[in-house]
C-alpha positions as CSV (number, residue, x, y, z in Angstrom):
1,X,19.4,6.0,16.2
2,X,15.3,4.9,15.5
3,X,14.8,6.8,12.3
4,X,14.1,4.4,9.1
5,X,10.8,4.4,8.0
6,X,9.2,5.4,11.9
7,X,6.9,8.5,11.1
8,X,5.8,10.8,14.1
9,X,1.9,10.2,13.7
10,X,-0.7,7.7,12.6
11,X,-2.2,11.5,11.0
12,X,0.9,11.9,9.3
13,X,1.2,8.4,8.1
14,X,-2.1,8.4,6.6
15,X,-1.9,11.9,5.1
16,X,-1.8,11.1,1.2
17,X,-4.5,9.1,1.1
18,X,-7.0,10.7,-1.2
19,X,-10.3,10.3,-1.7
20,X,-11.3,7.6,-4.4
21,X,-8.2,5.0,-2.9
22,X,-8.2,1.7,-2.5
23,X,-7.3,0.4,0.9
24,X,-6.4,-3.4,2.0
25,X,-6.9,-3.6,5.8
26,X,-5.5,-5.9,8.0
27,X,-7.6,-7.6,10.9
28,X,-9.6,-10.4,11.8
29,X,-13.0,-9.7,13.2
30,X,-11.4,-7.4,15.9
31,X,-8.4,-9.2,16.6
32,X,-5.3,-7.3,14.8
33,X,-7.0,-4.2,13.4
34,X,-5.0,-1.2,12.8
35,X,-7.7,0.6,15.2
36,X,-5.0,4.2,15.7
37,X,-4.3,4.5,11.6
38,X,-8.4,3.9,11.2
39,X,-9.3,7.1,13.9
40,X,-6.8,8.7,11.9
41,X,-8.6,8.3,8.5
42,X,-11.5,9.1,10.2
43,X,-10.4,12.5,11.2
44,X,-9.0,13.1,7.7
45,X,-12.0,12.4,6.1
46,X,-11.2,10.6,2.3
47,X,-13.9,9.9,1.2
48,X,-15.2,7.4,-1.7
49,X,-13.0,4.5,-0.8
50,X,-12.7,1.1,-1.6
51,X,-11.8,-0.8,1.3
52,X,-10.4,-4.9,1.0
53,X,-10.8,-6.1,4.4
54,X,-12.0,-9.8,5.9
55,X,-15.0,-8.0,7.8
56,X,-16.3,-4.2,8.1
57,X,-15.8,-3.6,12.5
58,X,-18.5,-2.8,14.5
59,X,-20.7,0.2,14.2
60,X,-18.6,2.2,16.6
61,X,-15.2,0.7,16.2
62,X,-12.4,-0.5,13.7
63,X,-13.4,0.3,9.9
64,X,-17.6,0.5,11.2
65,X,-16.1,4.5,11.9
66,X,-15.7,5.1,8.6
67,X,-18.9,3.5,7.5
68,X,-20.4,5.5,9.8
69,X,-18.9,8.7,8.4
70,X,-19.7,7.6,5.0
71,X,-16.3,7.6,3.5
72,X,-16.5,4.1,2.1
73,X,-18.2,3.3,-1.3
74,X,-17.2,-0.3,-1.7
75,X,-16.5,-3.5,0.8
76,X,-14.9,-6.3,-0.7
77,X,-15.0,-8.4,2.5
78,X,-16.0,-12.2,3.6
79,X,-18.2,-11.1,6.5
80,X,-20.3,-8.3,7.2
81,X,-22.2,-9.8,10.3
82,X,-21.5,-7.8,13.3
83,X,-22.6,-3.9,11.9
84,X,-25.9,-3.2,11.5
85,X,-24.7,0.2,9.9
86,X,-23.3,-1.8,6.7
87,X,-26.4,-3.6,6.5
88,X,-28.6,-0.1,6.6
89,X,-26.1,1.1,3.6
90,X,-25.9,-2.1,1.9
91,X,-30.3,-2.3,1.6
92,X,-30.4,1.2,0.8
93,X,-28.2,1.1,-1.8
94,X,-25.3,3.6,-0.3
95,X,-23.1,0.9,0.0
96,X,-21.2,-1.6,-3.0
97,X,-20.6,-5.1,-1.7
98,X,-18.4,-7.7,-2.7
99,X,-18.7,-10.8,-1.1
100,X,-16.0,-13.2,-1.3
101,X,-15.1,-16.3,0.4
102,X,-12.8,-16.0,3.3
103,X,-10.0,-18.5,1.7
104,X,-10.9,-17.0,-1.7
105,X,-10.1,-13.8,-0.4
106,X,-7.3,-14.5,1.3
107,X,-5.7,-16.1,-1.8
108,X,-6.6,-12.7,-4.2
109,X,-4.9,-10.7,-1.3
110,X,-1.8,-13.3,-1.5
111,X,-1.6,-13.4,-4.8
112,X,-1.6,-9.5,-5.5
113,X,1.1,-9.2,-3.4
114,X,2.6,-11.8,-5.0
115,X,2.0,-10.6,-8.8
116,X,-0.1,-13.1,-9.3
117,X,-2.7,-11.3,-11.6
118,X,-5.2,-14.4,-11.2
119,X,-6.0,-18.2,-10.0
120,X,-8.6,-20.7,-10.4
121,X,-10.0,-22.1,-7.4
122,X,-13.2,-24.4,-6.7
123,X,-14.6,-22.3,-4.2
124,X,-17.7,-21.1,-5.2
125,X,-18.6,-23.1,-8.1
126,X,-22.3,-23.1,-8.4
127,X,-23.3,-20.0,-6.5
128,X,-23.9,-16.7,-7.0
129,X,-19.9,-16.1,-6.6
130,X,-19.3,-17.8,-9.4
131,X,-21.6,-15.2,-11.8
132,X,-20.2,-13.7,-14.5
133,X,-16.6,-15.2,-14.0
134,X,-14.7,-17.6,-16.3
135,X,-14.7,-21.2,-15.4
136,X,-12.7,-23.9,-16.6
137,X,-12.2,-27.7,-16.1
138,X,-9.3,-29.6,-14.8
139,X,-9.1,-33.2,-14.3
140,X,-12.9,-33.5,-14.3
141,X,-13.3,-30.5,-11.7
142,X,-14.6,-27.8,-12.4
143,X,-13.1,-23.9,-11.3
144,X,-13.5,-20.5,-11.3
145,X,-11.1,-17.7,-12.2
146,X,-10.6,-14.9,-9.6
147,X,-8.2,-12.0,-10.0
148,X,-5.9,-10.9,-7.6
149,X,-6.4,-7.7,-5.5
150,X,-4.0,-4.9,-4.9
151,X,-4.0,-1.7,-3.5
152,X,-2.7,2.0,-3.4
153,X,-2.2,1.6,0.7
154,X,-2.3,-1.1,3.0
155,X,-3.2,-0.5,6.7
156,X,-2.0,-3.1,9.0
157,X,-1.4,-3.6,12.9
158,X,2.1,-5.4,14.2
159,X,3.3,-6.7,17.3
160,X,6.8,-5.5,17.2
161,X,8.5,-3.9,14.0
162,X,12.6,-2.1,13.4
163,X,13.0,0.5,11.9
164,X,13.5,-0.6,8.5
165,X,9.9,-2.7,8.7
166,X,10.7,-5.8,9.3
167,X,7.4,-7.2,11.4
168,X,6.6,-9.0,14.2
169,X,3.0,-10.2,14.2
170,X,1.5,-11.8,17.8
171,X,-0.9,-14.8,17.7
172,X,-4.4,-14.4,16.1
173,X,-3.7,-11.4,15.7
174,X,-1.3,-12.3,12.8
175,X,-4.6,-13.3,10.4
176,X,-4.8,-10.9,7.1
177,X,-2.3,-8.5,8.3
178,X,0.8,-10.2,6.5
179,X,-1.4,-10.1,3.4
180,X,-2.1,-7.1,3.2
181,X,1.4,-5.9,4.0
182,X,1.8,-7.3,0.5
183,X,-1.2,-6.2,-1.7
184,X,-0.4,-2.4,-0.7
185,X,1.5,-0.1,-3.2
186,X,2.3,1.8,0.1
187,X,2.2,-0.2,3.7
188,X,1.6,1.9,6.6
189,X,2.1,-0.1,9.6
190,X,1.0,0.8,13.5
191,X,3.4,-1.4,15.7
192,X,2.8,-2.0,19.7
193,X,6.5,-2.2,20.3
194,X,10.3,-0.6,18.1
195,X,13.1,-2.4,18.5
196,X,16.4,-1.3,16.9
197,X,17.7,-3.0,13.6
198,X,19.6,-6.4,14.6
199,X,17.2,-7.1,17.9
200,X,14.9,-8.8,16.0
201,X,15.9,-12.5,15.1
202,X,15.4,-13.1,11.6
203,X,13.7,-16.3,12.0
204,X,10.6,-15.0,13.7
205,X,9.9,-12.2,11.2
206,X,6.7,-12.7,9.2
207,X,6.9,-9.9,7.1
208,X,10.4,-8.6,5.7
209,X,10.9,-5.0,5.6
210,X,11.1,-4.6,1.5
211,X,6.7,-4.8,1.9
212,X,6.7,-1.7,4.5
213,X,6.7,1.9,3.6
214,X,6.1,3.7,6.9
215,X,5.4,3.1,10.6
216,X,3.8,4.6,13.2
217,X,4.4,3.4,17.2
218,X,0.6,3.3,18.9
219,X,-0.4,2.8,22.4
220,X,-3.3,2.5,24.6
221,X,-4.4,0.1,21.9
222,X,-8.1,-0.9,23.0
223,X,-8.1,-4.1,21.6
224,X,-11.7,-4.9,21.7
225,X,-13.1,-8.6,22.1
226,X,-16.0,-9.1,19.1
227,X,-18.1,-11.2,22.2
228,X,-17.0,-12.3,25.3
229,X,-17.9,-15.4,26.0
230,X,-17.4,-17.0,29.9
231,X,-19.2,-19.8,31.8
232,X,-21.8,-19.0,33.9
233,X,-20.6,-19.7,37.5
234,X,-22.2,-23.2,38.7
């Protein structure tokens, strides 16, 4: 009876994106990436993209691959920390960056999704974020104007999905994904576990299906840990 929106392949999932798209990727340092749609994109080989994502991965893993492959031509991202490849391409100037705050960022992801073309927030006010970009005072306070994002596909990672795409995000692993599920004018999803339509109980689904445009089942998800961290025995 699984049918719906389930597609055979994370290859044939990603398979229209062109070079030149825009991309909002779920994921959280390494916690909740879409790591099987990513290797995917990597073999196709689009090139030119803009990608919308909290942080870039690591220089071997998550969307670091595709950094390392050059396909990407712009970050708009919160971090950048953990990949000394995006700081090689950022100094050299292969590499446009958009820094935004992490809340800020958030809220422009929201908002897209939402059809919410723009908001003023305080975040920012001040600093070099704040350049070039309207601000405006209320109630003594002063804010800036930031637009909201969207984009031709969102790539996101779920815990549990039906057919139709209604999702099932786990723990921390919940972070931007639900956002971007949003912002995308096509939401590819990579689930851990399909259920059929009606096992789901409708008050522990984050996302709704009418956000998700195809799915693709994964497994042997690697899951990496961004840095372990344990107590030295005493």
């Amino acid at each position: 009876m699984i049918k719906g929106k389930v597609v055979a392949s994370a290859a044939e999932a990603i398979q229209d994106i062109l070079d030149g798209s825009t991309l909002i990727v779920g994921g959280f340092g390494l916690s909740g990436t879409p790591e099987h749609l990513i290797n995917a994109l990597r073999e196709k080989g689009a090139k030119d993209l803009t990608v919308v994502s909290n942080n870039c991965g690591v220089d071997d893993w998550g969307l670091g691959i595709l950094l390392a492959n050059n396909q990407i031509k712009k970050m708009v991202s919160s971090y950048v920390g953990e990949n000394k490849i995006f700081e090689k391409q950022f100094l050299s100037g292969e590499l446009e960056v958009e820094l935004s705050p992490q809340g800020t960022l958030a809220e422009r992801i929201r908002a897209g999704g939402a059809g919410i073309p723009a908001f003023y927030t305080p975040t920012g006010v001040g600093t070099p974020v704040a350049e070039g970009k309207e601000h405006k005072e209320f109630n003594g306070r002063t804010y800036l104007l930031e637009k909201g994002i969207t984009g031709d596909f969102a790539l996101v990672k779920a815990w549990k999905a039906d057919p139709l795409g209604n999702l099932i995000f786990r723990k921390t692993a919940r972070n931007f994904n639900p956002l971007a599920a949003m912002a995308g004018k096509i939401t590819i999803v990579e689930v851990e576990e399909l259920v059929e339509v009606g096992e789901l109980d409708p008050d522990l689904i984050h996302t709704p299906s009418i956000y998700v445009q195809r799915i693709v089942v994964g497994s042997n998800f690697e899951k990496r840990i961004e840095r372990r961290t344990v107590r030295k025995p005493d």
